[in-house]
C-alpha positions, 0 to 999 in steps of 0.5 A: 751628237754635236761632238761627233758631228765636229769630229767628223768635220776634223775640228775640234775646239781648242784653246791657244795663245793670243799671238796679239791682243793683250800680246802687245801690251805684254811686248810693250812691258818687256820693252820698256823694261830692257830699256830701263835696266840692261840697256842703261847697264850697257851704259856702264863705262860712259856713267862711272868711268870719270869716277873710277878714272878719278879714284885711280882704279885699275882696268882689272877692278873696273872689270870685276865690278862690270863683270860682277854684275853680269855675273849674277845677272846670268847666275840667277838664270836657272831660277827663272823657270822655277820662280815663275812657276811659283809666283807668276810672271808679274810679281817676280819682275815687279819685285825683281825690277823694282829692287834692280832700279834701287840698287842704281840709286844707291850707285849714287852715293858710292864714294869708293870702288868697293861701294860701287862693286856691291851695289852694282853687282846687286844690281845684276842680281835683281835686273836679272830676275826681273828682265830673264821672264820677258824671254819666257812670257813672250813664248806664252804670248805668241807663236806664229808672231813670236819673231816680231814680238822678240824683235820689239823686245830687242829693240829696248835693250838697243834703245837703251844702249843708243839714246842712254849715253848721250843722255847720261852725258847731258845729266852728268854735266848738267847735275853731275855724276850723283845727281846724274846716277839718282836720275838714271836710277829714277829713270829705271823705276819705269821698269816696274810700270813695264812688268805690271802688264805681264797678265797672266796668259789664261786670261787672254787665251782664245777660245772656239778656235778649231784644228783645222783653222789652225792648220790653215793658219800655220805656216811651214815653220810654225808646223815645224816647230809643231811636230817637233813639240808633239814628236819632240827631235832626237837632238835633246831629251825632254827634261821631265820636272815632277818636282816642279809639277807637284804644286799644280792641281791633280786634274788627271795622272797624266797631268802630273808629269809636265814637261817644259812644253808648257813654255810654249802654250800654242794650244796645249795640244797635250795639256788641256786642264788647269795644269797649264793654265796655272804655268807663270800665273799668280795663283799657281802657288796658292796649294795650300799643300805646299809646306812652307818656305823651306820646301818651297825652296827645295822645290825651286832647287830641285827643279833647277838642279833638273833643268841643268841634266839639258847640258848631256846633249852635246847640242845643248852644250855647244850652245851653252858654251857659245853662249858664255864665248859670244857674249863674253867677248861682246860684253866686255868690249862695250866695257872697254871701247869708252876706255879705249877710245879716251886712251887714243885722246878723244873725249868721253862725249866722243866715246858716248857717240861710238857706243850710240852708234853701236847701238843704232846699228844694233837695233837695225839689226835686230829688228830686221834679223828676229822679223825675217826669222819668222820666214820659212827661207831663213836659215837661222844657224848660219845667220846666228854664226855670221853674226859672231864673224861680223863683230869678232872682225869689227872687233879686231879692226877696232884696234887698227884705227885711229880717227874718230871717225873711223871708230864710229864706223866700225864700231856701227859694223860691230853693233850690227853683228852684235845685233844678228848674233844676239837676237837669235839666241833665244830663237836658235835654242828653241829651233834645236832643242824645241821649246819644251826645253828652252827654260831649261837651257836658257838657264843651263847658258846662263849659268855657264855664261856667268861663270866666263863672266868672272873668270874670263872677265877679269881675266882681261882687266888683268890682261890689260893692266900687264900689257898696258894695252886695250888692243892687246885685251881686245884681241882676247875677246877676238879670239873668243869670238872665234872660238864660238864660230869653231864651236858651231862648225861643229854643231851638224856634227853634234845633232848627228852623234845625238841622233844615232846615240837616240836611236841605238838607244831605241833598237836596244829597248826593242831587241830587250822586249824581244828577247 
């Protein structure tokens, strides 16, 4: 009688995500981590360029080690999802973050560019395990917050970037470069500190909240985002992963075929067993039918295998690839500023002050940028492409100024649009593809970006070693830059071509059951 009575009412319990509490703390984690590890990494040319400068290295090496390790950064992508599914959020970040952390010890010892190019590019590999989960639990965490959590999260990696230079730059004259590369090292371990408040979400999931509560909650984005995740949008095929589900408890049949949605837990409007509740935990793995190692690692493979077919969708592939050009072309030209910057004679401090500068404006820009996303007003896709268009022309106005303050200057310009660009990323995914895909295409992007890493990058190592000019290999990331906004000019058009495509498909299935 009780439950007709509540169904009468419209209400129903439901279980959803904190969106606060314990969120926090987890936002505090993901925080402290893109502090220590990629925005120490960002630091890369104001922490080893007097070593390689010493050893004589040329531009086209420098770019293999830094590009190597955002290779295998991004590479380890598509194994987020899967990993995480398997062992939980902490033990991977810890694990992950711990060894990212060593590996810069080791950095420290190195006496050779070979050295240096093994160690740090291990480094991406493990900093990329470690870090890739905080863009996922903080979509377990929230929802109507989502925005401000991803912003404080932001927030690390700018901190890391403005207050790491000078920092190092105090260290290496105070220690040296060893003692200051042991201590930046030491300084990364926090990340494992960070990752050890990733609690599973079932144990913080709240309870008794009724529909029609929620529904007085919400706000018109958060309703958009809803209808897309029960009616998933005809942009992008839901990506089924039976093989990833195999792992989780039977509860019913219809449990055993989850989707990605299960990466955005706003109340589990289809999932309500353990299934769910198992996603990311610390005992999602403990099936004592699982087999062994090696099935454990096909079914990993598997399901990364699957996560890719989301590259089909042309919206999916624009942003992919716009992806490996925008970040491409940013990333290579916080490696070569310090570069560029001595060339014109000024000293390492002063290029350790453009790239905090940078970071500054970033960090503004970010926060202000993922805040404001959360309002319903705000167009996302024009804002994400104006980004690109702010730090492709601060780009290539870089290459036209001579005075150091000028430098600083536009290299704040280039922050800021990197700051709006990049905060967006993630948030654009979900907003076109829904977030029952976003594991799945943040591991596709990743994938495709770590492939630019080392083509495109050495390519402009090479580039400047031929033509012996840092503007010359800085307008190569311009035109990159530039080649991401044509590609999203062409993004209405993609959603278009997918739209119909779904629904020819539909009419074809209903005149077949006719006939």
């Amino acid at each position: 009688m009780a439950g007709e009575s509540s169904s009468a009412k419209g209400e129903t319990e439901e279980r959803t995500v904190p969106d606060g509490g314990w969120g926090w703390m987890v936002a505090l984690g993901c925080y402290v981590m893109v502090v220590t590890l990629p925005g120490m990494s960002l630091s890369f040319s104001i922490l080893f360029s007097t070593f390689l400068l010493d050893l004589g290295v040329s531009s086209t090496t420098t770019a293999w080690i830094f590009n190597s390790h955002l290779l295998l950064w991004n590479l380890v992508g598509p194994l987020t999802g899967p990993l995480t599914t398997e062992f939980g959020f902490r033990k991977v970040s810890m694990i992950c973050t711990g060894a990212g952390a060593t590996c810069l010890v080791l950095c420290s010892f190195a006496t050779s560019a070979e050295f240096l190019l093994v160690a740090f590019g291990l480094g991406g590999l493990f900093g990329g395990l470690g870090c890739k989960p905080c863009y996922l639990i903080i979509a377990h965490y929230f929802k109507r917050r989502r925005g401000l959590a991803t912003a404080i999260m932001m927030a690390g990696m700018c901190t890391g970037q403005f207050a790491g230079p000078p920092l190092i730059r105090l260290l290496q004259e105070t220690y040296g470069f060893r003692g200051a590369t042991l201590i930046v090292g030491g300084i990364m371990l926090h990340s494992v500190a960070g990752a050890a408040l990733f609690q599973p979400v079932q144990w913080h999931m709240k309870k008794g909240t009724t529909s029609k509560e929620l529904r007085k909650q919400e706000t018109p984005a958060d309703k958009q985002e809803d209808s897309s995740l029960i009616n998933p949008p005809p942009t992008v095929p839901q990506v089924p992963l039976p093989l990833r589900n195999k792992r989780l408890r039977q509860v019913s049949e219809s449990s055993a075929s989850l989707h990605l949605s299960t990466v955005d837990i706003s109340g589990y409007p289809t999932i309500c067993e353990e299934d769910a509740d198992n996603y990311g935990s610390e005992t999602s793995q403990d099936n004592p039918k699982t087999g062994g190692a090696w099935i454990l690692i096909g079914r990993v493979l598997r399901s990364t295998i699957t996560d890719l077919k989301i590259l089909k969708s042309p919206p999916a592939l624009i942003i992919a690839l716009g992806g490996l050009l925008s970040q491409n072309g940013y990333l290579n030209f916080t490696l070569m500023m310090p570069f560029a910057v001595q060339d014109h004679g000024y000293t390492l401090q002063d290029a350790a002050w453009c790239v905090s500068v940078a970071g500054i404006c970033n960090l503004v820009a970010r926060l202000g940028t993922t805040t404001l996303s959360d309002c319903s007003w705000f167009n996302m896709r024009l804002v994400y492409v104006l980004g690109a268009c702010i730090f492709g022309s601060a780009s290539l106005i870089f290459t036209f100024v001579t005075d150091i303050k000028w430098m600083m200057a536009v290299a704040g310009v280039w922050g800021f649009g990197v700051g709006v660009n990049i905060s967006l990323f993630t948030l654009v995914m979900a907003r076109i593809v829904g977030v029952e895909n976003l594991a799945a295409l943040l591991g596709a992007s990743s994938l495709l970006v770590a492939f630019g890493f080392i083509t495109l990058g050495p390519l402009i190592g090479l580039i400047r070693d031929v033509s012996r000019s840092y503007d010359v290999a800085i307008w190569v990331m311009v035109a990159e830059v530039f080649l991401f906004v044509l590609l999203w000019l062409c993004m209405p058009a993609a959603i278009r071509y997918e739209r119909k495509a779904k629904e020819g498909s539909e009419e074809h299935n209903t005149d077949s059951q006719n006939v």
